[in-house]
C-alpha positions as CSV (number, residue, x, y, z in Angstrom):
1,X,-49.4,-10.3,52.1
2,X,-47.1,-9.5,55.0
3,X,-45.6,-11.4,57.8
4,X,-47.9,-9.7,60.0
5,X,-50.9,-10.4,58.2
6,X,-49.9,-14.4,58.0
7,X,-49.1,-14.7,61.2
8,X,-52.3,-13.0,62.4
9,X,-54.6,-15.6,60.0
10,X,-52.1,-18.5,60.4
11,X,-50.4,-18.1,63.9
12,X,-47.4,-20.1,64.7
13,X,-48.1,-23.1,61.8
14,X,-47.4,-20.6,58.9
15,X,-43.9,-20.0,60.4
16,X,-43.5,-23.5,61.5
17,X,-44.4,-24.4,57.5
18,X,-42.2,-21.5,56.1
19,X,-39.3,-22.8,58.1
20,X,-40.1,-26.3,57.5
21,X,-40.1,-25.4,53.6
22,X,-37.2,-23.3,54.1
23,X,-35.2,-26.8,55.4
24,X,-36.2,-28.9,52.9
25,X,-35.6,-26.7,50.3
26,X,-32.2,-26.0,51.8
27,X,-31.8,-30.3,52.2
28,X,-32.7,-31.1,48.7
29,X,-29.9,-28.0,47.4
30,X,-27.3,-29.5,49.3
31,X,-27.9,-33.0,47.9
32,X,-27.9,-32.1,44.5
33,X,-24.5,-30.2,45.2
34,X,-22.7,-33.3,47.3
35,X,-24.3,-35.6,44.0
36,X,-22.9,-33.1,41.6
37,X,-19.6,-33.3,43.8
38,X,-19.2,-36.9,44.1
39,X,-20.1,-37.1,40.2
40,X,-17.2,-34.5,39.5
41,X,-14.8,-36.8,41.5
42,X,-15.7,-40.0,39.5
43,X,-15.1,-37.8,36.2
44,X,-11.6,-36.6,37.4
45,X,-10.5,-40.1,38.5
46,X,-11.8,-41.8,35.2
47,X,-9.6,-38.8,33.1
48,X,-6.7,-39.4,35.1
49,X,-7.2,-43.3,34.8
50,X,-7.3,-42.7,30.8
51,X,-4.3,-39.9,30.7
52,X,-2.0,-42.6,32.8
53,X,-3.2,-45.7,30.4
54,X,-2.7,-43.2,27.3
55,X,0.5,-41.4,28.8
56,X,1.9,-45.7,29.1
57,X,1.0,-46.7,25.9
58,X,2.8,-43.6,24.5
59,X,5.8,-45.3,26.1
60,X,5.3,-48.7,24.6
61,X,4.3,-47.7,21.4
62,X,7.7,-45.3,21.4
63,X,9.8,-48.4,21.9
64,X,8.2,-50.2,19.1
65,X,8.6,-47.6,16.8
66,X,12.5,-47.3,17.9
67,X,12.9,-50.9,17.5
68,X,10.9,-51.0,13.8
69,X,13.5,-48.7,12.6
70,X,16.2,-50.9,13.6
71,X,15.0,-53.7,12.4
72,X,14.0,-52.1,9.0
73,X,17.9,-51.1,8.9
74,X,18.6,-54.6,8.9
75,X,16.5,-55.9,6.3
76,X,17.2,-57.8,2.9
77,X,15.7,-59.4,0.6
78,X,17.3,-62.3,-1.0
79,X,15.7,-64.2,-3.7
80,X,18.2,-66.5,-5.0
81,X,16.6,-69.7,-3.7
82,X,13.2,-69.2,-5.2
83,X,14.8,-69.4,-8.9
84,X,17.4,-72.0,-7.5
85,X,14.2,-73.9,-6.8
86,X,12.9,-73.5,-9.7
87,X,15.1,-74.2,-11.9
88,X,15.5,-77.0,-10.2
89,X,15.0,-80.6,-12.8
90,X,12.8,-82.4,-10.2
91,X,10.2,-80.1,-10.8
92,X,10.1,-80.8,-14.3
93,X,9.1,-84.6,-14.5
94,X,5.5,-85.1,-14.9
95,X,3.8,-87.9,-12.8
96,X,0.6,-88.1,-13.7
97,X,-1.0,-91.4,-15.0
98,X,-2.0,-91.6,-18.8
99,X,-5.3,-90.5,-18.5
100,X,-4.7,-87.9,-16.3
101,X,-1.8,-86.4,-18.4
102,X,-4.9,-86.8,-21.6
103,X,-7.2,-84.8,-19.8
104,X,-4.7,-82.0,-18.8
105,X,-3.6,-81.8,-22.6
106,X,-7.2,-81.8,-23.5
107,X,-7.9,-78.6,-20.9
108,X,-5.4,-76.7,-22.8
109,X,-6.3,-77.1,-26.0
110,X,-9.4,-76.0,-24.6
111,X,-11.8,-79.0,-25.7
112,X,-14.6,-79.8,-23.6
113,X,-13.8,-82.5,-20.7
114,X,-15.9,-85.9,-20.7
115,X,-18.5,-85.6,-17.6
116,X,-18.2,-89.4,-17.6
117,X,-15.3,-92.0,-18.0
118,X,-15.4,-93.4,-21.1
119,X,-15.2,-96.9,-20.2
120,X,-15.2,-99.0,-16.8
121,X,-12.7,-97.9,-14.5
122,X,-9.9,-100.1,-13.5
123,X,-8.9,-101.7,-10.3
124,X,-5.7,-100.4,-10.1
125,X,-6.9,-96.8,-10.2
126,X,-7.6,-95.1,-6.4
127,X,-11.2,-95.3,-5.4
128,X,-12.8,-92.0,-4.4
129,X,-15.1,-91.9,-2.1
């Protein structure tokens, strides 16, 4: 079919409707290319967002590695006072009532502890609660 032949079956409606195509066609192109525009703006402006966050902690992260490395120029390790302490005589006493000090000796020789007390307990012993 030619122009000729539409416009002799059709008359002036098939070129309004071919132009009328033609514009909306032409309307929905040019929104998809200001969409894909305005999307391609957002991308650029989150990348620069991240190089400038990325490019700062860069910075930071440069000054904490310079000032690890003086610090680890700095650093000893003294131990005297942990053998000082224990070494010490206070540590030695035991203060543990008689029973208690039984039932320690009795866990190292590796008997088998008494699930119950043997006898009543006294008054002078803590209550547990």
């Amino acid at each position: 079919m030619s122009w000729a032949v539409l416009l002799k079956k059709g008359g002036p409606y098939a070129v309004v409707l071919a132009v009328v195509a033609a514009i909306a066609f032409g309307g929905w192109v040019g929104r998809g290319w200001y969409e894909d525009s305005q999307d391609l703006a957002e991308e650029r402006g989150a990348q620069a967002a991240i190089d400038a966050a990325m490019e700062r902690e860069s910075r930071i992260a440069e000054k904490v590695e310079t000032r690890l490395a003086d610090l680890k120029a700095n650093e000893r390790i003294i131990d005297r006072g942990v053998i000082r302490e224990i070494q010490n005589p206070v540590y030695r006493n035991v203060c543990l009532p008689a029973g208690g000090l039984r039932l320690l000796n009795a866990a190292a020789r590796g008997e088998a502890l008494p699930a119950e007390p043997a006898g009543e307990v006294s008054d002078d012993a803590p209550a547990t609660e």
